[in-house]
mmCIF entry with sequence, helices, sheets and N, C-alpha, C, O atoms, coordinates in Angstrom:
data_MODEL
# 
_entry.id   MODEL 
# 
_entity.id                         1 
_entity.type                       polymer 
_entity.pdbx_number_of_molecules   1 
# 
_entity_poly.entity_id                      1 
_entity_poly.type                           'polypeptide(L)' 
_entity_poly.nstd_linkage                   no 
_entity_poly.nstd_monomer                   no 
_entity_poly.pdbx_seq_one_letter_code       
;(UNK)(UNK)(UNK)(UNK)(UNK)(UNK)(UNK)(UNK)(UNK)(UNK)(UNK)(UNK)(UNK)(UNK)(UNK)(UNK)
(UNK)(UNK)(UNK)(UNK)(UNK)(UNK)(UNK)(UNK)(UNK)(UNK)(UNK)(UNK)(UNK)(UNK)(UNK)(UNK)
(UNK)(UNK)(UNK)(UNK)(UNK)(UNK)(UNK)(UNK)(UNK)(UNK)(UNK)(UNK)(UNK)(UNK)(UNK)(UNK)
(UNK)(UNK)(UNK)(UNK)(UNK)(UNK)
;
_entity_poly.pdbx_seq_one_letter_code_can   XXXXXXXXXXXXXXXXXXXXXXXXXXXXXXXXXXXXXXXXXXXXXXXXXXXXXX 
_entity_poly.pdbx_strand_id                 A 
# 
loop_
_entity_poly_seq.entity_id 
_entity_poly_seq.num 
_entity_poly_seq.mon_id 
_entity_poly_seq.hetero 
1 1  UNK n 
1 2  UNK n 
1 3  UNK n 
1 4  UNK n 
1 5  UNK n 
1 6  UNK n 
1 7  UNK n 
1 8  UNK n 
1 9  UNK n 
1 10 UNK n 
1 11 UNK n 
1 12 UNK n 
1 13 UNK n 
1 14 UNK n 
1 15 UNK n 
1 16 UNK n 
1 17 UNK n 
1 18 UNK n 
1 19 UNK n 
1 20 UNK n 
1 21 UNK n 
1 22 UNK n 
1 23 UNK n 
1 24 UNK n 
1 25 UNK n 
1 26 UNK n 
1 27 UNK n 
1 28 UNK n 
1 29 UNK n 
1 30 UNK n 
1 31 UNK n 
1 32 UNK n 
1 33 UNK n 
1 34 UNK n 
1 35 UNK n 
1 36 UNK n 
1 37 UNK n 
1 38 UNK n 
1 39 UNK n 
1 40 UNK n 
1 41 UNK n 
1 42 UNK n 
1 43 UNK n 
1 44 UNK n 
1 45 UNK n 
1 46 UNK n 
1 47 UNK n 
1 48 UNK n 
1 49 UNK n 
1 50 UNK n 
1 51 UNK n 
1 52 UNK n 
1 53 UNK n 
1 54 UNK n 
# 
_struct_asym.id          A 
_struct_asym.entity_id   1 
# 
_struct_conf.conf_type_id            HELX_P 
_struct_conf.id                      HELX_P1 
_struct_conf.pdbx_PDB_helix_id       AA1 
_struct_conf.beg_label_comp_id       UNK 
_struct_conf.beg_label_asym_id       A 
_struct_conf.beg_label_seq_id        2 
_struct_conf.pdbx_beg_PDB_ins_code   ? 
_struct_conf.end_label_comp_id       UNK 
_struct_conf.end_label_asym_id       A 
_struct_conf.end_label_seq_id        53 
_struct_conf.pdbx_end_PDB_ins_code   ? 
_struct_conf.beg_auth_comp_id        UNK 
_struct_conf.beg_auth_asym_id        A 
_struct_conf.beg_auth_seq_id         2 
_struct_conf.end_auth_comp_id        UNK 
_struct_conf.end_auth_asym_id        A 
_struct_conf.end_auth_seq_id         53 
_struct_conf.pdbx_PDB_helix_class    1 
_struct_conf.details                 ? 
_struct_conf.pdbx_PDB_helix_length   52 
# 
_struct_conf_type.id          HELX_P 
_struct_conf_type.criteria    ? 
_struct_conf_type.reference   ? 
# 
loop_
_atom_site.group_PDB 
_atom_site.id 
_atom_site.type_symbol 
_atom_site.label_atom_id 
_atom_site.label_alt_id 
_atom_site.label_comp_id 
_atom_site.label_asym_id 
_atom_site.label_entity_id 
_atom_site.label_seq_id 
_atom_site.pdbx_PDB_ins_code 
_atom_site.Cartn_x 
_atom_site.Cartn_y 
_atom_site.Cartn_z 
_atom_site.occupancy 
_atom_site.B_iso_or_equiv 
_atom_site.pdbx_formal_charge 
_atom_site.auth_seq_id 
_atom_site.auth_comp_id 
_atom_site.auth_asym_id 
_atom_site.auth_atom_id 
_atom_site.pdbx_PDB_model_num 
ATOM 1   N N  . UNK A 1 1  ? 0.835  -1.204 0.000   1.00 0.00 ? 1  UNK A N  1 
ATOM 2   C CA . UNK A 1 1  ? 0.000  0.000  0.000   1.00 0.00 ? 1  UNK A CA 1 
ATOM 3   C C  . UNK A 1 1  ? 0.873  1.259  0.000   1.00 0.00 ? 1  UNK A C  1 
ATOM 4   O O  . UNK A 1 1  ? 0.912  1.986  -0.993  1.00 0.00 ? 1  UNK A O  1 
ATOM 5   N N  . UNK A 1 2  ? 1.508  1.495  1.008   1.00 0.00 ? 2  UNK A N  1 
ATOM 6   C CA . UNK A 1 2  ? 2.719  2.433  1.144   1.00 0.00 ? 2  UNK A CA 1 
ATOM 7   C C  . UNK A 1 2  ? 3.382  2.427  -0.404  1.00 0.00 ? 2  UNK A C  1 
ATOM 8   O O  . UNK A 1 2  ? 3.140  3.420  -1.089  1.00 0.00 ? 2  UNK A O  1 
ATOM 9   N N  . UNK A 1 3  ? 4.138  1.448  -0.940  1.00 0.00 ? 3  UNK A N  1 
ATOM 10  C CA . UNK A 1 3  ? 4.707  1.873  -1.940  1.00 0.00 ? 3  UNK A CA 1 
ATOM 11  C C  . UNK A 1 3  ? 3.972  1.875  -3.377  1.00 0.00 ? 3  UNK A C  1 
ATOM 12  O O  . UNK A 1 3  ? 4.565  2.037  -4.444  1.00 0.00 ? 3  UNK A O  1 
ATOM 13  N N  . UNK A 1 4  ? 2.728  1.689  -3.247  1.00 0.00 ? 4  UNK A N  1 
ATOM 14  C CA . UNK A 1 4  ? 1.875  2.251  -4.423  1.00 0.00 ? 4  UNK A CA 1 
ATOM 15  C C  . UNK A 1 4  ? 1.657  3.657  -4.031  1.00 0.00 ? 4  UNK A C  1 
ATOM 16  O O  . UNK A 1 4  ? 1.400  4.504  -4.887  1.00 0.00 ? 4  UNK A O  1 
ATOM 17  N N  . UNK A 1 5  ? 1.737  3.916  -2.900  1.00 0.00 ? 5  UNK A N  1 
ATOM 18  C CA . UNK A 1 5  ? 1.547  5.264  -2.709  1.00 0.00 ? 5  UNK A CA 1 
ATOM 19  C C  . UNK A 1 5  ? 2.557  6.233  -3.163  1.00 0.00 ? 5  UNK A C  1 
ATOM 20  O O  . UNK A 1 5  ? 2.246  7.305  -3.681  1.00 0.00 ? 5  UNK A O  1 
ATOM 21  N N  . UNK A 1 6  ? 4.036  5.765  -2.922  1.00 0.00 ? 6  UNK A N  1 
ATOM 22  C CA . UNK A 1 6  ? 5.026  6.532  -3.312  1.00 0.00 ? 6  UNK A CA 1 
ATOM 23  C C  . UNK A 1 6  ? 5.205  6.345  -4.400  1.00 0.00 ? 6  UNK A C  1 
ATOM 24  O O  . UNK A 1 6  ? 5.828  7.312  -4.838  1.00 0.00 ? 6  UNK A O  1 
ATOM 25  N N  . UNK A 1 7  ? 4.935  5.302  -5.505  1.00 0.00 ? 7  UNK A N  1 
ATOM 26  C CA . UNK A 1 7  ? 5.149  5.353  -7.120  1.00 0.00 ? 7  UNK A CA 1 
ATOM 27  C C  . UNK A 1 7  ? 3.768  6.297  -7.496  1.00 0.00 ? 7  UNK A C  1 
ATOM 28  O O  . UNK A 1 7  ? 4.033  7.009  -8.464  1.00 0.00 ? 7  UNK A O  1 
ATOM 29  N N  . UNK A 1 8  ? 2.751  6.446  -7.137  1.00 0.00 ? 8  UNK A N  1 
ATOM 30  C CA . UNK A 1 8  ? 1.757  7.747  -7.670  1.00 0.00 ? 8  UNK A CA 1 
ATOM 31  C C  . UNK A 1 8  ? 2.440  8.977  -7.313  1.00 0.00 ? 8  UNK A C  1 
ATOM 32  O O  . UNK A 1 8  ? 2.870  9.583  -8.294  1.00 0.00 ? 8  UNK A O  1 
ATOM 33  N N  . UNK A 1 9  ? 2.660  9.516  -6.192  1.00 0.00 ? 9  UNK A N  1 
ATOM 34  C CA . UNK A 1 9  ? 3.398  10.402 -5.520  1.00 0.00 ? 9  UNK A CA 1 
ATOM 35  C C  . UNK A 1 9  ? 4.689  10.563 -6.478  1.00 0.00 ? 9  UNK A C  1 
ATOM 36  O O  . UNK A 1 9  ? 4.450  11.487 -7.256  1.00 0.00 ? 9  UNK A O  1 
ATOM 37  N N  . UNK A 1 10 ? 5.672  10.140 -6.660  1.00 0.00 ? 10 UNK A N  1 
ATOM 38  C CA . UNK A 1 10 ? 7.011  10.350 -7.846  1.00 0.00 ? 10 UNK A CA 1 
ATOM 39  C C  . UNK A 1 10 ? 6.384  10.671 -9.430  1.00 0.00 ? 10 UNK A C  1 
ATOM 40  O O  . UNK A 1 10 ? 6.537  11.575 -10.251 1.00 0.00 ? 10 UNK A O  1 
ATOM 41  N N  . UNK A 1 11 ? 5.529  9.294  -9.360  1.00 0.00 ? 11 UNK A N  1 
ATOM 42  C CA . UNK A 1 11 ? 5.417  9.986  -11.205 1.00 0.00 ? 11 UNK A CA 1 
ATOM 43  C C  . UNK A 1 11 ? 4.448  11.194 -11.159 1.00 0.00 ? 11 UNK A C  1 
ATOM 44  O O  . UNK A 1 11 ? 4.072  11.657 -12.236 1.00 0.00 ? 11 UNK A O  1 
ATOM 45  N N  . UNK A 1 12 ? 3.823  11.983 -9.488  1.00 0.00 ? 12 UNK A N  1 
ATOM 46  C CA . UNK A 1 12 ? 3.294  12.733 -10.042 1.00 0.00 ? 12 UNK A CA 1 
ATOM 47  C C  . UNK A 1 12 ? 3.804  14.172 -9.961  1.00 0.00 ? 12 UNK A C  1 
ATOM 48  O O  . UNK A 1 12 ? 3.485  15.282 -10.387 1.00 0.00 ? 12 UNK A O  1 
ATOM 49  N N  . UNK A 1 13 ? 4.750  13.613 -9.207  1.00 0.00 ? 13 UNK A N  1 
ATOM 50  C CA . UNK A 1 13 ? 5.858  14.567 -9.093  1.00 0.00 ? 13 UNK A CA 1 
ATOM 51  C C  . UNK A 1 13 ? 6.848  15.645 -10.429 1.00 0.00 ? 13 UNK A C  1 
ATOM 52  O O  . UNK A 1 13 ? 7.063  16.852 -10.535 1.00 0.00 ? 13 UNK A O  1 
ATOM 53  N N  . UNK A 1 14 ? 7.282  14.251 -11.368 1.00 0.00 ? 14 UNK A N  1 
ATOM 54  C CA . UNK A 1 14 ? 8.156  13.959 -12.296 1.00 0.00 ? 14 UNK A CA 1 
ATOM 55  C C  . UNK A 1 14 ? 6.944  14.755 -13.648 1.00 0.00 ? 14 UNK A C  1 
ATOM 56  O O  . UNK A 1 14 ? 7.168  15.623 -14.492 1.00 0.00 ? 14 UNK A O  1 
ATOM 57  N N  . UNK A 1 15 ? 5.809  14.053 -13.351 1.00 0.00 ? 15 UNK A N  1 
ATOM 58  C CA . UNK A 1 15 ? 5.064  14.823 -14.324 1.00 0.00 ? 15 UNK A CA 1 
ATOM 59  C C  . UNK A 1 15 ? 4.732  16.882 -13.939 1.00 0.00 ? 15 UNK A C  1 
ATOM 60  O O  . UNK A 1 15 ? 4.519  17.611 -14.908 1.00 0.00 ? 15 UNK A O  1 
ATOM 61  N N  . UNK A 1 16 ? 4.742  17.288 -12.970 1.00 0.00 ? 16 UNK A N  1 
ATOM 62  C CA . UNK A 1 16 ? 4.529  18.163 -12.492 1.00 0.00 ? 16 UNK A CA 1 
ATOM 63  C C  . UNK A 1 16 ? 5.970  19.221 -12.986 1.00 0.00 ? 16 UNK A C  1 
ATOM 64  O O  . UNK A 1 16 ? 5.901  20.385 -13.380 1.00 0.00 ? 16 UNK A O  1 
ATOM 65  N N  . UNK A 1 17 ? 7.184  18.399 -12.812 1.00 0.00 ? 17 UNK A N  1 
ATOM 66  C CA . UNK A 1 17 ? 8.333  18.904 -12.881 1.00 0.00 ? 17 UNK A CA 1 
ATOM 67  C C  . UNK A 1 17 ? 8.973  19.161 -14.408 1.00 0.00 ? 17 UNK A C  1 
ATOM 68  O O  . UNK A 1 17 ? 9.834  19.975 -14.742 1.00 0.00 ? 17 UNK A O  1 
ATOM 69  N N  . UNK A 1 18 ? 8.345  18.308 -15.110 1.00 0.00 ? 18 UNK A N  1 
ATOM 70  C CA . UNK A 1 18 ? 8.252  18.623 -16.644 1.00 0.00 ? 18 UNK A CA 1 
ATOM 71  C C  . UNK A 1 18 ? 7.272  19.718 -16.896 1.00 0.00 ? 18 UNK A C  1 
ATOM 72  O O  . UNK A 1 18 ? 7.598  20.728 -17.520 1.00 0.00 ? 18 UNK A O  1 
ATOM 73  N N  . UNK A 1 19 ? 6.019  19.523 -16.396 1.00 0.00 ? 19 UNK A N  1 
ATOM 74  C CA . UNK A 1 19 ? 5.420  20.912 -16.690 1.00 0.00 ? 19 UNK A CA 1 
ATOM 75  C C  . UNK A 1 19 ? 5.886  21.873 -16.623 1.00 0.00 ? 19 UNK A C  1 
ATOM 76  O O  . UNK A 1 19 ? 5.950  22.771 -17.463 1.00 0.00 ? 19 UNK A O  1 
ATOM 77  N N  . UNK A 1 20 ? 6.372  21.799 -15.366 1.00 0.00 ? 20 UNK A N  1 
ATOM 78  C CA . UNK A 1 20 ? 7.030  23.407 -15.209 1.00 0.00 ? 20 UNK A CA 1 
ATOM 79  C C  . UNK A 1 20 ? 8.223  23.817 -16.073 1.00 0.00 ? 20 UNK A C  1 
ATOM 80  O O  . UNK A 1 20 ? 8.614  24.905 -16.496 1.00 0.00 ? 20 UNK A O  1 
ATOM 81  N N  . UNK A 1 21 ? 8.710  22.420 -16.197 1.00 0.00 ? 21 UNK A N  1 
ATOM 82  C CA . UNK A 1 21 ? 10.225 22.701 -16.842 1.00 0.00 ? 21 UNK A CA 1 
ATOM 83  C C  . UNK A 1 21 ? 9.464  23.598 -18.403 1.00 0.00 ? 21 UNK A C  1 
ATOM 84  O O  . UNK A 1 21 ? 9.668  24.720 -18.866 1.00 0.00 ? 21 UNK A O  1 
ATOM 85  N N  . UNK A 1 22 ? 8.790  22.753 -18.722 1.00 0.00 ? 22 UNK A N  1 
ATOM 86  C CA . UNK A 1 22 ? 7.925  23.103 -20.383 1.00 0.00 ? 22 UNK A CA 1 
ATOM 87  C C  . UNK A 1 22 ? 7.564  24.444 -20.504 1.00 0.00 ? 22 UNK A C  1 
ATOM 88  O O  . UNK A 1 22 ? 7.783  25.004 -21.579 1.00 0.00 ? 22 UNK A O  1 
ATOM 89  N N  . UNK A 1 23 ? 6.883  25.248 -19.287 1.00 0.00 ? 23 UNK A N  1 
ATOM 90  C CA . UNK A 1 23 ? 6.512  26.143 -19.080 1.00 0.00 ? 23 UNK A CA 1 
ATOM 91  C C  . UNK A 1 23 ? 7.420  27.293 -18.922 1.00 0.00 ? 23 UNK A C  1 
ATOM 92  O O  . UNK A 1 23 ? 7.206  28.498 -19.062 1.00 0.00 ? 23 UNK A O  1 
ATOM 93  N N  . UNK A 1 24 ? 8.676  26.526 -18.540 1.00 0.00 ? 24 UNK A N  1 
ATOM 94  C CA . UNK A 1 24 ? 9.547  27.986 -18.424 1.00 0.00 ? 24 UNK A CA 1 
ATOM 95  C C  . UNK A 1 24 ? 10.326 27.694 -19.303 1.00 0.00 ? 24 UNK A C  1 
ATOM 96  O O  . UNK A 1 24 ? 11.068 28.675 -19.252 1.00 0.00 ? 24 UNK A O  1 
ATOM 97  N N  . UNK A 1 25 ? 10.771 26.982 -20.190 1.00 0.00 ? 25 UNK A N  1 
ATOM 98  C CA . UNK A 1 25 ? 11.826 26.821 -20.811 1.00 0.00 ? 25 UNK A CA 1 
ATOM 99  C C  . UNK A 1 25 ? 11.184 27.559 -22.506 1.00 0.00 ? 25 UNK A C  1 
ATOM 100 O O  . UNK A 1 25 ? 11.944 27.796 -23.445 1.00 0.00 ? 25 UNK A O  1 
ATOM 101 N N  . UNK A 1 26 ? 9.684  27.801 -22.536 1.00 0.00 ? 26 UNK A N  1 
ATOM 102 C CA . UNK A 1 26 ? 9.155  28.306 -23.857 1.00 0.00 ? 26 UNK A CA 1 
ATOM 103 C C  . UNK A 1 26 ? 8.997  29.838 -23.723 1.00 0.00 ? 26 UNK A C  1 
ATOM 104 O O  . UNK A 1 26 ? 8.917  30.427 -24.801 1.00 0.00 ? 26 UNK A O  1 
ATOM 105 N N  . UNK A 1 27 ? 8.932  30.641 -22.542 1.00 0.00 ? 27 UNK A N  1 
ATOM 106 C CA . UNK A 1 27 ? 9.255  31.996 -22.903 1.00 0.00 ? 27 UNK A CA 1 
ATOM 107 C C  . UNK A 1 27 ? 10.520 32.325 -23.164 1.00 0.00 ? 27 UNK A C  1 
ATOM 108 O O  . UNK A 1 27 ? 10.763 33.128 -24.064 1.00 0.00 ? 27 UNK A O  1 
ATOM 109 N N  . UNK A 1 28 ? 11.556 31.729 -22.385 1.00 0.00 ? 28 UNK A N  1 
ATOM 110 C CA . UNK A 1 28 ? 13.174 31.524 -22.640 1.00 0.00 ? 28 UNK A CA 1 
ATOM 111 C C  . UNK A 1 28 ? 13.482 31.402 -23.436 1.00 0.00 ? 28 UNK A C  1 
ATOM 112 O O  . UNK A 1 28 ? 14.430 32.156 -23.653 1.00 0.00 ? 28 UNK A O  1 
ATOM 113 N N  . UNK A 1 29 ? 13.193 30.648 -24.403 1.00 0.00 ? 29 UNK A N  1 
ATOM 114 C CA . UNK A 1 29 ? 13.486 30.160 -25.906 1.00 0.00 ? 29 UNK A CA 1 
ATOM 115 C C  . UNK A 1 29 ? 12.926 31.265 -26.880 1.00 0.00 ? 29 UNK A C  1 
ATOM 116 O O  . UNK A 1 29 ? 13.691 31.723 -27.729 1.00 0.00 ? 29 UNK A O  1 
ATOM 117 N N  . UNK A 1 30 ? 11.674 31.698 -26.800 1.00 0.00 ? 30 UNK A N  1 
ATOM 118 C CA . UNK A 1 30 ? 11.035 33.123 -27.600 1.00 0.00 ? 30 UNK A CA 1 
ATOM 119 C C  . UNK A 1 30 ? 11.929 33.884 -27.150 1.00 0.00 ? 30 UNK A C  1 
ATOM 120 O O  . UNK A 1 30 ? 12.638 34.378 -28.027 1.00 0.00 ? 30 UNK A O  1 
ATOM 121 N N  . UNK A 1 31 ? 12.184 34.191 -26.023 1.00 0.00 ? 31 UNK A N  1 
ATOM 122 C CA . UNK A 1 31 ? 12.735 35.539 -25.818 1.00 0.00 ? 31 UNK A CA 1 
ATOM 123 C C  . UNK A 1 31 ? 14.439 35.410 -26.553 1.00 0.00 ? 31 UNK A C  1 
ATOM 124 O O  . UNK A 1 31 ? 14.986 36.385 -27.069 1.00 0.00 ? 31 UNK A O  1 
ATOM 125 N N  . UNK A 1 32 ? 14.981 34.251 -26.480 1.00 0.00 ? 32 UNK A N  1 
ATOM 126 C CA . UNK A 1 32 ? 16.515 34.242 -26.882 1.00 0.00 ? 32 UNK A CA 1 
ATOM 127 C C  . UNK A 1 32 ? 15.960 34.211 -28.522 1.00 0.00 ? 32 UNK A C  1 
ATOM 128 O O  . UNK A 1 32 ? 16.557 34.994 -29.261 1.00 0.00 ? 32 UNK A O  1 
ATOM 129 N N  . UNK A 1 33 ? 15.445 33.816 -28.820 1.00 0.00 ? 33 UNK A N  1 
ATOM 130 C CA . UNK A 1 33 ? 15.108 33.680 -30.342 1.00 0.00 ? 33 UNK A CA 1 
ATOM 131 C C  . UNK A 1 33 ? 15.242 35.353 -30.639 1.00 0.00 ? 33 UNK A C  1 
ATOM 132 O O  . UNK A 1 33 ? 16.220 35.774 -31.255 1.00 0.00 ? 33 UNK A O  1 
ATOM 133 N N  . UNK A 1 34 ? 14.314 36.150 -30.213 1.00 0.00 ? 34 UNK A N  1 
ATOM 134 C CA . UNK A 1 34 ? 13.649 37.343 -30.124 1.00 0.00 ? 34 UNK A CA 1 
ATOM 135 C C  . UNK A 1 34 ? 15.081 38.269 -30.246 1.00 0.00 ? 34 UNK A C  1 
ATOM 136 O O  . UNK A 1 34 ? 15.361 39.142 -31.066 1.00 0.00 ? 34 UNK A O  1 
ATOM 137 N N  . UNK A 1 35 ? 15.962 37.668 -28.974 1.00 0.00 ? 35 UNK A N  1 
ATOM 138 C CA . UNK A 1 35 ? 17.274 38.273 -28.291 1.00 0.00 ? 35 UNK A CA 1 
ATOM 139 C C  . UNK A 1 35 ? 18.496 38.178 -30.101 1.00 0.00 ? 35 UNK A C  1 
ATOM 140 O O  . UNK A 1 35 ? 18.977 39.098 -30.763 1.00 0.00 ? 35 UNK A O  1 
ATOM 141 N N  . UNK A 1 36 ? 18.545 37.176 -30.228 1.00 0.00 ? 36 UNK A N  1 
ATOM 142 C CA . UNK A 1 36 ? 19.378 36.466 -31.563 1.00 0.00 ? 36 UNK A CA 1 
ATOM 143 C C  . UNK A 1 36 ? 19.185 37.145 -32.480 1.00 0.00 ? 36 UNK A C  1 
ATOM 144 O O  . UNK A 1 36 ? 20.104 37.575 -33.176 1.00 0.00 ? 36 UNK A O  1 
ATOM 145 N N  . UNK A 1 37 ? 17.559 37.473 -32.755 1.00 0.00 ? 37 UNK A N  1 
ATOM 146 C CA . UNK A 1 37 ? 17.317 38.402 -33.987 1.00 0.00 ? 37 UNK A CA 1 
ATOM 147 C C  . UNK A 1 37 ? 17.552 39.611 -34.092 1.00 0.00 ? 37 UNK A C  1 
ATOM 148 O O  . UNK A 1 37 ? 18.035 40.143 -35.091 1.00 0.00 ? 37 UNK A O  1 
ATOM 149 N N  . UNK A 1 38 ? 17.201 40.219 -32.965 1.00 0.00 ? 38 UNK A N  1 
ATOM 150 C CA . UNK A 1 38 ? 17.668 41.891 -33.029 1.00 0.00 ? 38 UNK A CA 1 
ATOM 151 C C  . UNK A 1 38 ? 19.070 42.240 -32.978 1.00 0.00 ? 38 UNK A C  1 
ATOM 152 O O  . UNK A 1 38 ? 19.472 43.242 -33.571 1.00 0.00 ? 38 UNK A O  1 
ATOM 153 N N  . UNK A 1 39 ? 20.096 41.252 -32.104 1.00 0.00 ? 39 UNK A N  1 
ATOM 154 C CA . UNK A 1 39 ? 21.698 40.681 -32.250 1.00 0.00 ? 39 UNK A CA 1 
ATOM 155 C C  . UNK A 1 39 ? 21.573 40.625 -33.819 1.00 0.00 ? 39 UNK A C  1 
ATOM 156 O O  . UNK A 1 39 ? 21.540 41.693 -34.431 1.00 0.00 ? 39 UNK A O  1 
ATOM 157 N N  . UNK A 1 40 ? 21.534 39.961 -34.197 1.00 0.00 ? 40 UNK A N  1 
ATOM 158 C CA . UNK A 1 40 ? 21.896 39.632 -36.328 1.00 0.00 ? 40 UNK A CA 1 
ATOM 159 C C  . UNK A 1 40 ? 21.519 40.970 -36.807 1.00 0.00 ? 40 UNK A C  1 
ATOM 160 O O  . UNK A 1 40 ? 22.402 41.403 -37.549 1.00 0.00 ? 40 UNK A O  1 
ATOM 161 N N  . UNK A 1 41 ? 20.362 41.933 -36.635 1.00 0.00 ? 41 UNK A N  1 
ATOM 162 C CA . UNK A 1 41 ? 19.938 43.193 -37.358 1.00 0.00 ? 41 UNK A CA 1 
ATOM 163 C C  . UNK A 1 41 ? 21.090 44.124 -36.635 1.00 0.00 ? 41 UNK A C  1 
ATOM 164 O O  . UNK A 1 41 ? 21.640 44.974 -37.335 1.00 0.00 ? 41 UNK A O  1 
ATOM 165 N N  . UNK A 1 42 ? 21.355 44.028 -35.673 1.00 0.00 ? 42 UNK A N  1 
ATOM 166 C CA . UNK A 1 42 ? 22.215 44.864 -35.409 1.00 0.00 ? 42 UNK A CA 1 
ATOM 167 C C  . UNK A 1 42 ? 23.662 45.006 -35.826 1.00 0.00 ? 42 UNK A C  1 
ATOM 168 O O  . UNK A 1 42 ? 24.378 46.001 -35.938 1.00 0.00 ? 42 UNK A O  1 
ATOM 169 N N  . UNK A 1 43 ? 23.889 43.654 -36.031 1.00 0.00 ? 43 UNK A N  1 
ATOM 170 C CA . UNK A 1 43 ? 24.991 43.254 -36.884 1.00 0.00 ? 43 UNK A CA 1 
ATOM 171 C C  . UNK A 1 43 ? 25.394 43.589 -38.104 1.00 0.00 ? 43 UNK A C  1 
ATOM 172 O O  . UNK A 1 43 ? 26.449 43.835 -38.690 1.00 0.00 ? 43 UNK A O  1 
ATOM 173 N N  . UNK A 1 44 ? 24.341 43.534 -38.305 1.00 0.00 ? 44 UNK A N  1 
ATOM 174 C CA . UNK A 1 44 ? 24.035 43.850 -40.109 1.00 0.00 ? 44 UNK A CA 1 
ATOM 175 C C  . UNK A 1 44 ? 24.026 45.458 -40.252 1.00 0.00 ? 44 UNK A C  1 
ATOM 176 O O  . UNK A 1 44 ? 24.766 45.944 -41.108 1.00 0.00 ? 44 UNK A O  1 
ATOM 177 N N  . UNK A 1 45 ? 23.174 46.364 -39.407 1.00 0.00 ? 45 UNK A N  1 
ATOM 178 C CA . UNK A 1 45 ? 23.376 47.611 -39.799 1.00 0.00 ? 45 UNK A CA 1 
ATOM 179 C C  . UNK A 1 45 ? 24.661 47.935 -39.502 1.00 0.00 ? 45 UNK A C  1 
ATOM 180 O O  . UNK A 1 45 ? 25.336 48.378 -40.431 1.00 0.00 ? 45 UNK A O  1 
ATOM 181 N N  . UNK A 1 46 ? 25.425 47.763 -37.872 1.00 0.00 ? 46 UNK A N  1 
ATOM 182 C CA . UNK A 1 46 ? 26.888 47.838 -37.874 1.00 0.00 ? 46 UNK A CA 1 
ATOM 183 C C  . UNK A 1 46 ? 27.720 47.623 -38.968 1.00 0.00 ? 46 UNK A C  1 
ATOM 184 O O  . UNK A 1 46 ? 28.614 48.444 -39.170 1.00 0.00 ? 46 UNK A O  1 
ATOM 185 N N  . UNK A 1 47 ? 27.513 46.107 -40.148 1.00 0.00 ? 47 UNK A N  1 
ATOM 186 C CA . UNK A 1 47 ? 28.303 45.888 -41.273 1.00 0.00 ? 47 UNK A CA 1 
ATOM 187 C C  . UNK A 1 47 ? 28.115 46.763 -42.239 1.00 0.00 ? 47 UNK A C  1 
ATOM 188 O O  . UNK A 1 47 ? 29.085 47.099 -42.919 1.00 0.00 ? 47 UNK A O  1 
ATOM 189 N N  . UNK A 1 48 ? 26.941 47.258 -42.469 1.00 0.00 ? 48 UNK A N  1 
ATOM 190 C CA . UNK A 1 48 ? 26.197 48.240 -43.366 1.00 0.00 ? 48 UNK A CA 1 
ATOM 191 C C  . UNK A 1 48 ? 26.897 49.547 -43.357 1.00 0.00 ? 48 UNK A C  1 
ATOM 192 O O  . UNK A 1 48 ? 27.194 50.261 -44.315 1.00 0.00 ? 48 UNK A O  1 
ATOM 193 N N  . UNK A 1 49 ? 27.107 49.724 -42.062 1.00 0.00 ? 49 UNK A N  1 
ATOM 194 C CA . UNK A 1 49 ? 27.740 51.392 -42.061 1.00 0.00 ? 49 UNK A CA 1 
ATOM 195 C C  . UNK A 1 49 ? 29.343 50.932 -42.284 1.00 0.00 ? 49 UNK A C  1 
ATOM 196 O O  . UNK A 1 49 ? 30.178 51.505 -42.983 1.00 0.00 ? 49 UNK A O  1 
ATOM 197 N N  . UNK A 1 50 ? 29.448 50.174 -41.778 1.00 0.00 ? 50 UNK A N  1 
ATOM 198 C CA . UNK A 1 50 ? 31.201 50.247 -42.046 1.00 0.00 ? 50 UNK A CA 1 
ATOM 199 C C  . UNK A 1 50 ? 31.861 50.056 -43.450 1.00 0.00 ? 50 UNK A C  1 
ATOM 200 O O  . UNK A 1 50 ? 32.906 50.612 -43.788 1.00 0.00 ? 50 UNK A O  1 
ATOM 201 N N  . UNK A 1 51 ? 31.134 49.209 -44.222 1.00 0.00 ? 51 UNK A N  1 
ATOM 202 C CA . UNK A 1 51 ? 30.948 49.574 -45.733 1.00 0.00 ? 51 UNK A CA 1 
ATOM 203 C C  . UNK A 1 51 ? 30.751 50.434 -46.828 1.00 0.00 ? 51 UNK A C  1 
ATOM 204 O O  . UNK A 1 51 ? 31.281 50.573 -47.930 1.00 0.00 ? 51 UNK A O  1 
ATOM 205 N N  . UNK A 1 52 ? 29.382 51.236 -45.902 1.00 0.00 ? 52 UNK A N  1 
ATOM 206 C CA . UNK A 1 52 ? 29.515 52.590 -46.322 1.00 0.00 ? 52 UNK A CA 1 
ATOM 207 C C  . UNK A 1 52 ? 30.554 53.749 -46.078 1.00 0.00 ? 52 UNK A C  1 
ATOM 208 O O  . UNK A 1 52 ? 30.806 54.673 -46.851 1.00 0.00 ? 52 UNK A O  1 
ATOM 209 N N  . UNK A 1 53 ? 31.001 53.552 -45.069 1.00 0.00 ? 53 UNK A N  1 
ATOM 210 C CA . UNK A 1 53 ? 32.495 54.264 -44.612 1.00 0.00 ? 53 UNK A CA 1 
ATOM 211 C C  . UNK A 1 53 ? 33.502 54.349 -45.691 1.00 0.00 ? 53 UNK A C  1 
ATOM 212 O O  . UNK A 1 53 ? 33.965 55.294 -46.331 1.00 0.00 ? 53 UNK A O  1 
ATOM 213 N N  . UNK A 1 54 ? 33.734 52.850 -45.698 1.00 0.00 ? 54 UNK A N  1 
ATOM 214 C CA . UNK A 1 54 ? 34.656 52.626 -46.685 1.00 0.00 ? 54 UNK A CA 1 
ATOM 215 C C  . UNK A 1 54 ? 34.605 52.836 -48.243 1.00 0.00 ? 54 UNK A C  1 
ATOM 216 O O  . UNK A 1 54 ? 35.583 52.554 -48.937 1.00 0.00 ? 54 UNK A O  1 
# 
């Protein structure tokens, strides 16, 4: 009895702990995506002017 109790209790644990993991790991990922892109445009106008310099 006891250890049916603790195998519901872990996997519901383990399932709980993926949620969350899921949950935070998808604004993190938009936001570095988000972060990466405006990094590359910025890159690009930086290359842009130094070209034009030259």
């Amino acid at each position: 009895m006891i250890k049916d109790h603790i195998k519901a209790y872990t996997s519901l644990t383990t399932v709980c702990l993926l949620w969350t993991a899921s949950t935070l790991v998808k604004p993190i990922y938009i936001s570095s995506r988000f972060a990466l892109r405006a990094i590359g445009k910025a890159n690009d106008k930086h290359a842009v002017k130094v070209v034009t310099n030259e």
